[in-house]
C-alpha positions as CSV (number, residue, x, y, z in Angstrom):
1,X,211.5,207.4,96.0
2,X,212.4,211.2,96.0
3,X,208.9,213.0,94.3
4,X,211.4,215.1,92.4
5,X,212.7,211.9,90.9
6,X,211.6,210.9,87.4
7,X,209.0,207.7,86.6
8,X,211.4,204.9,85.2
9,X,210.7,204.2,81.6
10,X,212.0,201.9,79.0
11,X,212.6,205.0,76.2
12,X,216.1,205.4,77.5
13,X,218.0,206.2,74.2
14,X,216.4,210.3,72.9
15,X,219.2,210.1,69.7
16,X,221.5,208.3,68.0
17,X,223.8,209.9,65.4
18,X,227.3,209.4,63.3
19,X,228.8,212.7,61.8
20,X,232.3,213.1,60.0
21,X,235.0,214.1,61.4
22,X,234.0,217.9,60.1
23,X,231.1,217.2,61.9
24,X,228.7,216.7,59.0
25,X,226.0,214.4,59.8
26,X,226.2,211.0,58.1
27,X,223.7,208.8,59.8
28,X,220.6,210.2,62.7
29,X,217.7,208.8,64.5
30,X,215.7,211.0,67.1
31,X,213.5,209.2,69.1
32,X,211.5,211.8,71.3
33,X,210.0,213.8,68.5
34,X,209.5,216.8,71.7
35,X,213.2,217.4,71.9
36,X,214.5,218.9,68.6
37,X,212.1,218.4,66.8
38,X,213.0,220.4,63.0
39,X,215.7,219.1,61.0
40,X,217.4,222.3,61.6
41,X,217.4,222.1,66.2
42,X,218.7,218.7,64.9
43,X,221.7,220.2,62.8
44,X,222.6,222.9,65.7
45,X,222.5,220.1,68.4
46,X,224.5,218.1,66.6
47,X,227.3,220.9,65.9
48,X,227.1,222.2,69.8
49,X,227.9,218.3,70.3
50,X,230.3,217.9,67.6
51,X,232.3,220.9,69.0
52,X,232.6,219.9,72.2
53,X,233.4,216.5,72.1
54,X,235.9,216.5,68.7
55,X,239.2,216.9,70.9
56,X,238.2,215.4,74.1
57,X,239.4,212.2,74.9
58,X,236.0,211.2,77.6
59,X,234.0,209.2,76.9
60,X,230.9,211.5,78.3
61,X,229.3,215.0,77.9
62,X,226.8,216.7,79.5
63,X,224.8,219.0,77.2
64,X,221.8,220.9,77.4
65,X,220.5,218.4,79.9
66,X,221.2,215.3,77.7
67,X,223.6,212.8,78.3
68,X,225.7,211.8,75.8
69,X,228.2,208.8,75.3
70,X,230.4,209.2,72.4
71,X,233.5,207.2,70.6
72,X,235.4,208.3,67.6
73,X,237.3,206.0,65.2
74,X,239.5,207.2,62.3
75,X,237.0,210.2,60.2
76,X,233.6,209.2,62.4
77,X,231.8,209.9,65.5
78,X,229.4,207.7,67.4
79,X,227.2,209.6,69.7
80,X,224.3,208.3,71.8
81,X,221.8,210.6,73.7
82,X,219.8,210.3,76.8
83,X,218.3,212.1,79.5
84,X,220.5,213.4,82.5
85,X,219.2,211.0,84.6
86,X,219.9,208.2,82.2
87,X,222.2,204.9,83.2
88,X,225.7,206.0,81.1
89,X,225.9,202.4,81.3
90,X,223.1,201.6,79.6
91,X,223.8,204.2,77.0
92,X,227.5,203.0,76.9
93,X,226.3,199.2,76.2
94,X,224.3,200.8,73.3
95,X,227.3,202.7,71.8
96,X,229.0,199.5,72.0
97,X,227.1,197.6,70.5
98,X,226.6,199.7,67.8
99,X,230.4,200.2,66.9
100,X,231.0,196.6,67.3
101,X,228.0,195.8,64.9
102,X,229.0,198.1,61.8
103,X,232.8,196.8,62.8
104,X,231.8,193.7,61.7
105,X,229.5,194.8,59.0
106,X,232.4,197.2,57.8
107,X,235.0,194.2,57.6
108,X,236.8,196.6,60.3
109,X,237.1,199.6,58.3
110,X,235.2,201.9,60.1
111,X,235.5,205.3,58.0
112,X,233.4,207.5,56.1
113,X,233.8,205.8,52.9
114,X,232.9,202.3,54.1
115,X,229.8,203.9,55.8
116,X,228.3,205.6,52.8
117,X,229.3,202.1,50.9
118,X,227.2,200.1,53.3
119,X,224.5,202.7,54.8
120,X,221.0,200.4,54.6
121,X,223.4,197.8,56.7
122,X,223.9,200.7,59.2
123,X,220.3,201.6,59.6
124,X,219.4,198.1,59.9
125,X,221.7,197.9,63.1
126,X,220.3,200.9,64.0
127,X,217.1,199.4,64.3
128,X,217.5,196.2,65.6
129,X,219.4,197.8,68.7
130,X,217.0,200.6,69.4
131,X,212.9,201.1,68.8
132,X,211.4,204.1,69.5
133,X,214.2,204.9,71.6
134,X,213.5,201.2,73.6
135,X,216.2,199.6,74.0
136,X,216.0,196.0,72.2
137,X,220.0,194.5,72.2
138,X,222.7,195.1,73.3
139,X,224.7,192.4,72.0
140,X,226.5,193.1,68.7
141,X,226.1,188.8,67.6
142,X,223.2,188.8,68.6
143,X,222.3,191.9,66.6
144,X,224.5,190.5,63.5
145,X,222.2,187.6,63.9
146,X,219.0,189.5,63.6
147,X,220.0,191.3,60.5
148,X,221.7,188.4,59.1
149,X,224.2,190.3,57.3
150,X,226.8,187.2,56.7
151,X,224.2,186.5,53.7
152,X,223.9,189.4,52.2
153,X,227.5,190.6,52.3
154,X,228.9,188.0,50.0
155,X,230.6,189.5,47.1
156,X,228.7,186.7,44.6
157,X,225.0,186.7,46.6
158,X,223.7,188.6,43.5
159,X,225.0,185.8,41.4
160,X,223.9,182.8,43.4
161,X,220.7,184.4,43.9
162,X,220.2,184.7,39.9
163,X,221.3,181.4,39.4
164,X,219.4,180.0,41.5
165,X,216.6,181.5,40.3
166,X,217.4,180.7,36.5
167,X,218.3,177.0,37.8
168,X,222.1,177.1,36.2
169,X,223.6,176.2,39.7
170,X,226.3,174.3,39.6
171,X,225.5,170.7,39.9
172,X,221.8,171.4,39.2
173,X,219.5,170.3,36.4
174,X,218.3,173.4,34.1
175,X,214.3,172.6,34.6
176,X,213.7,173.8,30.8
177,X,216.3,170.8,29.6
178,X,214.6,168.4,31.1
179,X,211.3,169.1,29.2
C-alpha cells in the first residue's frame, strides 16, 4: 500500500443531515466530533453544501475535502458526508437506505411537513443505519425491521395499547367483572 494512503477504518460516514429546501437544517448527526465541531462550523458547512448542491442535478460534491452524496425529493435534501478517500458507494448505499427508510416511514410523502410530523421515527433510522459514524445497515427492510415501525404507526396503537391495558379488548373478559 502507498505510505501516503490512509489506514482503512470502519468510521466511514463524518455526517448525516436533512435541510429544507431554503436550506434550514431539519435533522443532523456529526459523527467525528474533530471536524466541525460548534454548532455554528456545523450551520456554515451545511449552507456552503446547501449552496452548491441546490440546483445541481449530481449526485456527488466535493467540499472542503469531504465527500458528499446527496438526493433531493420535493422541499428536502438528503446529504451524507465522508472523507475524500471514502467509497461513494458505500456512502451512496447509506443515502439510500435512508431515503427508502423514512419513504416508508413517511407513507411516501417525503416533505418537510411529514418530517417534522414523524421526527423520533427519523432519528431512529438514523441510528439504526449509522453508529458513531460505523456503518451498521444498509438495507431499508431490514432497518424497518429493527425499528419496528409497522407497530407503532397505527393510527389506533394508543387505543389498543389502553385497552389492553384496562382489559376492555374486544372479546376479552374485564378482570374486575369477574371478581
Amino acid at each position: 500500500m502507498d505510505a501516503a494512503s490512509p489506514e482503512p477504518s470502519l468510521y466511514t460516514v463524518k455526517a448525516v443531515f436533512i435541510l429544507d429546501n431554503d436550506g434550514n437544517r431539519l435533522l443532523s448527526k456529526y459523527y467525528d466530533p474533530e471536524l466541525y465541531p460548534s454548532i455554528k462550523e456545523q450551520r456554515n458547512f451545511e449552507s456552503n453544501v446547501f449552496n452548491k448542491t441546490h440546483k445541481a442535478d449530481n449526485e456527488i460534491a466535493f467540499l472542503e475535502g469531504l465527500t458528499i452524496v446527496y438526493k433531493s425529493s420535493i422541499d428536502l435534501f438528503f446529504y451524507v458526508v465522508g472523507s475524500a478517500q471514502e467509497n461513494e458507494l458505500m456512502l451512496m448505499s447509506v443515502l439510500s437506505c435512508l431515503f427508502d427508510s423514512l419513504s416508508h416511514i413517511l407513507r411516501k410523502n417525503v416533505e418537510r411537513k411529514c418530517l417534522l410530523e414523524n421526527m423520533e421515527g427519523a432519528f431512529l433510522v438514523v441510528d439504526e443505519i449509522i453508529d458513531g459514524g460505523v456503518i451498521l445497515e444498509s438495507d431499508h427492510q431490514q432497518v424497518l425491521q429493527k425499528v419496528n415501525y409497522r407497530l407503532l404507526s397505527e393510527p389506533a396503537f394508543g387505543f389498543v395499547l389502553f385497552d389492553y391495558i384496562t382489559g376492555n379488548l374486544e372479546g376479552g373478559t374485564d378482570k374486575t367483572q369477574q371478581l
